[in-house]
C-alpha positions in Angstrom: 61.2 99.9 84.5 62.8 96.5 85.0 62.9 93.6 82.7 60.5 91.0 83.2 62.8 88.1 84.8 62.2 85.6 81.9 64.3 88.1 79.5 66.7 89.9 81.1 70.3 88.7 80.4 72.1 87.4 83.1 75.1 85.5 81.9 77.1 88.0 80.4 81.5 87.6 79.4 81.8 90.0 82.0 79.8 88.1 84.8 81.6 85.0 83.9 84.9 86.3 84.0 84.2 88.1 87.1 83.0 85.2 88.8 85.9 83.3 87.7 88.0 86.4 89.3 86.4 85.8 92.3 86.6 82.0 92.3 90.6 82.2 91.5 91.2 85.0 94.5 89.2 83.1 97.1 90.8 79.5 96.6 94.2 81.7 97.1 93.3 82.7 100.2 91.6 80.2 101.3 94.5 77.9 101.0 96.5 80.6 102.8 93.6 80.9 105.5 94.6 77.7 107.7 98.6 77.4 106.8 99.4 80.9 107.5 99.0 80.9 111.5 101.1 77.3 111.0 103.3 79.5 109.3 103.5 82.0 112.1 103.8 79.8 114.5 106.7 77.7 113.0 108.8 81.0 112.4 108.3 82.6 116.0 107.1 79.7 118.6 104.3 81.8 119.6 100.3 80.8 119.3 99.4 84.6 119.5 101.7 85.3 116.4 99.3 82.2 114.5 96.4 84.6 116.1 97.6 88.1 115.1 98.9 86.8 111.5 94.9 86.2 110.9 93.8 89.3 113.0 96.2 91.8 111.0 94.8 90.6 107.4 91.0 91.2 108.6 91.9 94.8 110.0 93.4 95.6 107.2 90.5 94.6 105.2 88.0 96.5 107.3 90.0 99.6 107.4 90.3 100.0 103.6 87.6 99.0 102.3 85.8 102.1 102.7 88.3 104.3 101.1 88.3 101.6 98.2 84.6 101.5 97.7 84.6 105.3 97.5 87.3 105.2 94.7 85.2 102.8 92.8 82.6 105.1 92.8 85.3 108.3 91.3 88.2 106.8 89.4 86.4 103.4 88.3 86.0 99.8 88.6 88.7 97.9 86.3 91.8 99.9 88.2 91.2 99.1 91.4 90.3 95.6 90.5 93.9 95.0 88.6 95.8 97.0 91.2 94.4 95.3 94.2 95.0 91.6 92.0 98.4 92.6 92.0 99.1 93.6 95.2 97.8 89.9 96.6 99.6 88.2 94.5 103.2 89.9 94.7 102.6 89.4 98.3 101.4 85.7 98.2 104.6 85.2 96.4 106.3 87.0 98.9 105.9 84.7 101.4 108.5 81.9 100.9 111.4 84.2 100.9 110.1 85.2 104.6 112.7 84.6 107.7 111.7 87.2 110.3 108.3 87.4 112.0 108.1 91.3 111.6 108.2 91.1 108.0 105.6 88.6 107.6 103.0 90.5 109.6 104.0 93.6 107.0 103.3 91.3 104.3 100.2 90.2 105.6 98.9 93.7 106.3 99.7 94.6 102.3 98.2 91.2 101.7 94.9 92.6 103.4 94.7 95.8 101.5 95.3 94.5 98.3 92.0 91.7 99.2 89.9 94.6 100.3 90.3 96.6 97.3 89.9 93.0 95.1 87.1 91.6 96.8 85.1 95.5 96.9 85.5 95.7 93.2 84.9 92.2 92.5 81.4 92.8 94.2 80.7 96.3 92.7 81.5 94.9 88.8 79.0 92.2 89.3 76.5 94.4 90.7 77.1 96.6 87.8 76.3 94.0 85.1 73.5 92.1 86.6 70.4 93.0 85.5 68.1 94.3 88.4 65.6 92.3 87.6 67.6 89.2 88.7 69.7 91.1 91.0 69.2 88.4 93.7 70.1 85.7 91.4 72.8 87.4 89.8 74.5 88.0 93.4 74.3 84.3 94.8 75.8 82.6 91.6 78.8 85.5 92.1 78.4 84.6 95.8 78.7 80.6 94.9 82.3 81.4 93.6 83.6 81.9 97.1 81.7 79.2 98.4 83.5 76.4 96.3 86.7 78.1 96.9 85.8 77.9 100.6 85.2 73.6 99.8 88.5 73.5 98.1 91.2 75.9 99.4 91.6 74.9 103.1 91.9 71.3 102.0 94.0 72.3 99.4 96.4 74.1 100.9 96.7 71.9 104.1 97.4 69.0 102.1 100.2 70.9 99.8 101.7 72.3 102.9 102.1 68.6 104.5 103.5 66.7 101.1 105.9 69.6 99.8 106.3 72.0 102.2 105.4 75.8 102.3 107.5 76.8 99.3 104.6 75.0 97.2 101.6 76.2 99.2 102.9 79.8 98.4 104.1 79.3 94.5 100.4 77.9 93.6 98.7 80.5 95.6 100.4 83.3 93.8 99.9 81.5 90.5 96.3 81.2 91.3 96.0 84.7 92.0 98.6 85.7 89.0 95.9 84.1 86.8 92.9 86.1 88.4 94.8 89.2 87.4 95.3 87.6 84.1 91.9 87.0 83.9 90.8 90.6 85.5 92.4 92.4 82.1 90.1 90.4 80.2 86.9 92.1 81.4 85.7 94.7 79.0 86.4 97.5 80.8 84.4 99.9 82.8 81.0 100.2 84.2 80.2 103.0 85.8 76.6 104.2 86.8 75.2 106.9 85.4 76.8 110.1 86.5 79.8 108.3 88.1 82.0 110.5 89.2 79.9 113.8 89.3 76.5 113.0 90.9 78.3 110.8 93.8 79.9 112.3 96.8 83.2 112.8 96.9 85.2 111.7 100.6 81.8 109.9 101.9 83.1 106.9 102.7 80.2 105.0 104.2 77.0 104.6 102.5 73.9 105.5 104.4 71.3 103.8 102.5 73.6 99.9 103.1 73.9 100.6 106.3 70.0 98.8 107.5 70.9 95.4 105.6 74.7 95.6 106.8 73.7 96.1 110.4 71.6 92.7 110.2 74.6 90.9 108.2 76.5 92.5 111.5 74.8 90.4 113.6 74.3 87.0 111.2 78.0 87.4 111.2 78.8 87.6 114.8 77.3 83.5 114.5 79.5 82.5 111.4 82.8 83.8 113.4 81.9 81.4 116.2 81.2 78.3 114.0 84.3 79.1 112.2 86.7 79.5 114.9 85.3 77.1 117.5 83.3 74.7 115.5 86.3 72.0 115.7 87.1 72.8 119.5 83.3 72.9 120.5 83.0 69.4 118.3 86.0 67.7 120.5 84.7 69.4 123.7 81.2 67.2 122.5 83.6 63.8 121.6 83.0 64.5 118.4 85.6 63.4 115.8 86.2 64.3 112.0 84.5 67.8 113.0 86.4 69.0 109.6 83.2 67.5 106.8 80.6 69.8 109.1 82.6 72.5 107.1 82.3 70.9 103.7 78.4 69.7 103.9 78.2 73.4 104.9 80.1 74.4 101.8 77.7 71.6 99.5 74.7 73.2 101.5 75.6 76.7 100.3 76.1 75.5 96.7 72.4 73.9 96.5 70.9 77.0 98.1 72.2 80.4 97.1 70.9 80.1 93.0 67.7 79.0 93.8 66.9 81.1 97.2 68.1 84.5 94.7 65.7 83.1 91.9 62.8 82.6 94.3 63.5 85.9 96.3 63.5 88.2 92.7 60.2 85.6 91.8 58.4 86.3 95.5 60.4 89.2 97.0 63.1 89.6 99.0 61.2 88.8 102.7 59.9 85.5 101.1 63.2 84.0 101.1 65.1 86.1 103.8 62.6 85.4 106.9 62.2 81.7 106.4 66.4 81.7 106.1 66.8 83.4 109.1 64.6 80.8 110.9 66.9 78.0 109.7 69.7 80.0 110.9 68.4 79.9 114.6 67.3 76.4 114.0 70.7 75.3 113.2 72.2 77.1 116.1 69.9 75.3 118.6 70.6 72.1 117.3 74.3 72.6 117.6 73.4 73.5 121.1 72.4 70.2 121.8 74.7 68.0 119.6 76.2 65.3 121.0 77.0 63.1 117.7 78.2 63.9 114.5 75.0 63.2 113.1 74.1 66.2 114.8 76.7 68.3 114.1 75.9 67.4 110.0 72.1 68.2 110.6 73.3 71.7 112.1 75.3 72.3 109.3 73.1 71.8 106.5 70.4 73.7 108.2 73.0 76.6 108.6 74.1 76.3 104.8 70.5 76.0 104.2 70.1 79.4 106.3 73.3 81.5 105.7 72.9 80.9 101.3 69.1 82.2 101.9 70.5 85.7 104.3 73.6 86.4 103.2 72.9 87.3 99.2 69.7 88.4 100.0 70.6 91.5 102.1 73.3 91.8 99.6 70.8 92.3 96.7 68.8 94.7 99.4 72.2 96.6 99.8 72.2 97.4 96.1 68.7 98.2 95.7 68.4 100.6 98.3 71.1 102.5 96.5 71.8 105.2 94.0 73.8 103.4 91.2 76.9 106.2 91.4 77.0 105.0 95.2 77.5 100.9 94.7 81.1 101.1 95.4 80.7 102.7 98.4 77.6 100.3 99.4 80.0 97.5 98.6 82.5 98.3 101.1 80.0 99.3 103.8 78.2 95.9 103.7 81.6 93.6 102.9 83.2 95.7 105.9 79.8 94.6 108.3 80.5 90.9 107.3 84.0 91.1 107.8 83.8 93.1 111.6 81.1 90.4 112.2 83.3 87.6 112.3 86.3 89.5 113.2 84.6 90.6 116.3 82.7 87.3 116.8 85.7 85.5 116.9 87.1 87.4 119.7 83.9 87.9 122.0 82.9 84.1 121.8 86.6 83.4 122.9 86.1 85.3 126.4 82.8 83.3 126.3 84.2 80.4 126.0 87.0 81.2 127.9 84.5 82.5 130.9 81.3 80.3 130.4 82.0 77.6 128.2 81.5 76.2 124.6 77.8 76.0 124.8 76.4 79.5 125.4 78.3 80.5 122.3 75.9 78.9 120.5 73.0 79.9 122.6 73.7 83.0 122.9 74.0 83.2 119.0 70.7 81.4 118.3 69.8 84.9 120.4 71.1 87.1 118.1 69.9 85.7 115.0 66.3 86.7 116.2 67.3 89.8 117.4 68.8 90.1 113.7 65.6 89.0 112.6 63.4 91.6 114.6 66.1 94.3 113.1 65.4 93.6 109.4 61.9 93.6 110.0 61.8 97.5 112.0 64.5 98.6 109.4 63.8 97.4 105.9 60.6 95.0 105.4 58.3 98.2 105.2 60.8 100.2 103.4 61.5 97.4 100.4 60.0 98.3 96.8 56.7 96.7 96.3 58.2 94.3 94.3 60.7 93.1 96.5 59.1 92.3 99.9 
């Protein structure tokens, strides 16, 4: 039976120093995020290099994670974590010795596989040590980590890369992501569910039970890869300047919203949180629809921080409840993988829209899904949510 929410421990070492793990890895690559198609671009001349240098990392991502998730599941967290931290940050460092094009797409690919198996282990180690009965809670303060990396790195890293050069942008990165690792060997040590390593199955690499709440993340995500690849070109196709602080009132909204939405939705239940979230969501689309000043474009993106910091965590949390504990690993992976095809695949599907129909139905068409994403929890999961949790 679960801990009544007023006692059960949340702030543990090992939640704090996973969070700071997370925080550490996702300033890294967040700094990386906008120099490396700069990079790319520099070094071969060609705009798809700047396009395939981002596409390659996600792939990679998607592709292993799965595999990753299942070995959390049989060999254990705290391996996977440290080998993965290695892996992104010998190849962060890797960078500035770079000349040909060919090799920094190899590095990038490594790059990607040693951020799915960080990022999947990250997730399933603070899912581990949160108490169910904040589970919700628990999973947007880890989720906050990545959000004030998001506020920080991009700025960060552009702003390096234009006063010392590249050589800088890389050394910090890696340092940042040396002293993740550092801080990685510091957790305790294992935390495997009961019966890990027996009771789960062995070469199942997708987890059936995630796969309701990752399907509606699927969709949510399809909208965040339009606003973050076309936001900027949709805001100067509007006249709008200084597009770039609709990405940090974004990040501020996020921040304000995901402890207090996971508090409420392990007070109320999960639905209480998630259905009024996903109506901000659409709100937020349809005002960018219509946006012709940055006031606009501001509203729109505190309503969608406002949104996204209610959904996203939330279906997280409904992820790990659904599932066996020997099976979070797996879950993980199948729900990170959803977010990351999401955008992935938004970002090239709402480029033949724009391409074909213009900047507007991207945003539209995305208010669309969010109620068809909407319609989909509620067929899929409300019903099927413990009493407690809906």
């Amino acid at each position: 039976m679960n801990q009544p929410i007023a006692t059960a421990k949340l702030w543990s070492k090992d939640f704090l120093l996973v969070i700071a793990v997370n925080f550490l890895v996702f300033t890294a690559m967040y700094m990386l995020l906008p120099t490396l198609p700069l990079y790319a671009q520099d070094m071969s001349g060609s705009q798809s290099m700047a396009g395939l240098i981002v596409g390659i990392f996600t792939l990679a991502a998607v592709a292993f994670r799965p595999w990753f998730g299942n070995l959390l599941d049989h060999t254990g967290r705290k391996n996977i974590l440290l080998a993965g931290m290695a892996i992104f940050a010998v190849t962060t460092a890797a960078y500035s010795g770079t000349t040909l094009i060919i090799v920094l797409l190899a590095i990038r690919l490594l790059q990607g596989i040693g951020w799915s198996a960080t990022t999947t282990a990250t997730g399933t180690i603070a899912s581990d040590v949160i108490p169910a009965a904040r589970r919700a809670e628990g999973m947007a303060y880890f989720g906050m980590a990545s959000t004030a990396a998001m506020s920080v790195g991009p700025a960060w890293g552009l702003y390096l890369t234009a006063q010392s050069g590249y050589s800088s942008l890389f050394a910090l990165a890696a340092g940042l992501a040396a002293l993740g690792l550092a801080t990685a060997c510091l957790i305790k040590g294992e935390h495997p569910a009961p019966g890990i390593g027996k009771t789960a199955r062995r070469g199942v690499m997708i987890e059936k039970t995630a796969v309701p709440p990752s399907l509606v993340l699927l969709l949510v995500s399809f909208t965040y890869g339009g606003i973050l690849t076309f936001l900027p070109a949709y805001a100067a196709f509007r006249g709008v300047a200084d597009s770039g602080v609709f990405f940090t009132t974004f990040a501020l909204a996020l921040l304000l919203t995901r402890p207090l939405m996971g508090r409420s939705a392990d007070k109320f239940g999960f639905s209480a949180v998630l259905l009024p979230g996903m109506l901000l969501l659409a709100a937020a689309l349809l005002v960018l629809l219509f946006a012709t000043s940055l006031t606009g474009f501001l509203i729109a993106a505190v309503l969608y921080g406002l949104g996204f910091g209610s959904v996203q965590p939330i279906l997280n949390a409904i992820a790990i409840t659904l599932t066996r504990p020997e099976r979070r690993g797996a879950a993980n992976a199948t729900f990170m993988s959803a977010m990351d095809t999401g955008i992935g695949l938004g970002a090239i599907i709402w480029g033949v829209v724009a391409e074909k129909l213009g900047f507007t139905y991207i945003y539209g068409c995305s208010a669309a899904l969010i109620l068809l994403a909407l319609g989909l929890y509620l067929i899929l999961l409300h019903k099927r949510l413990p009493a407690n949790a809906n």
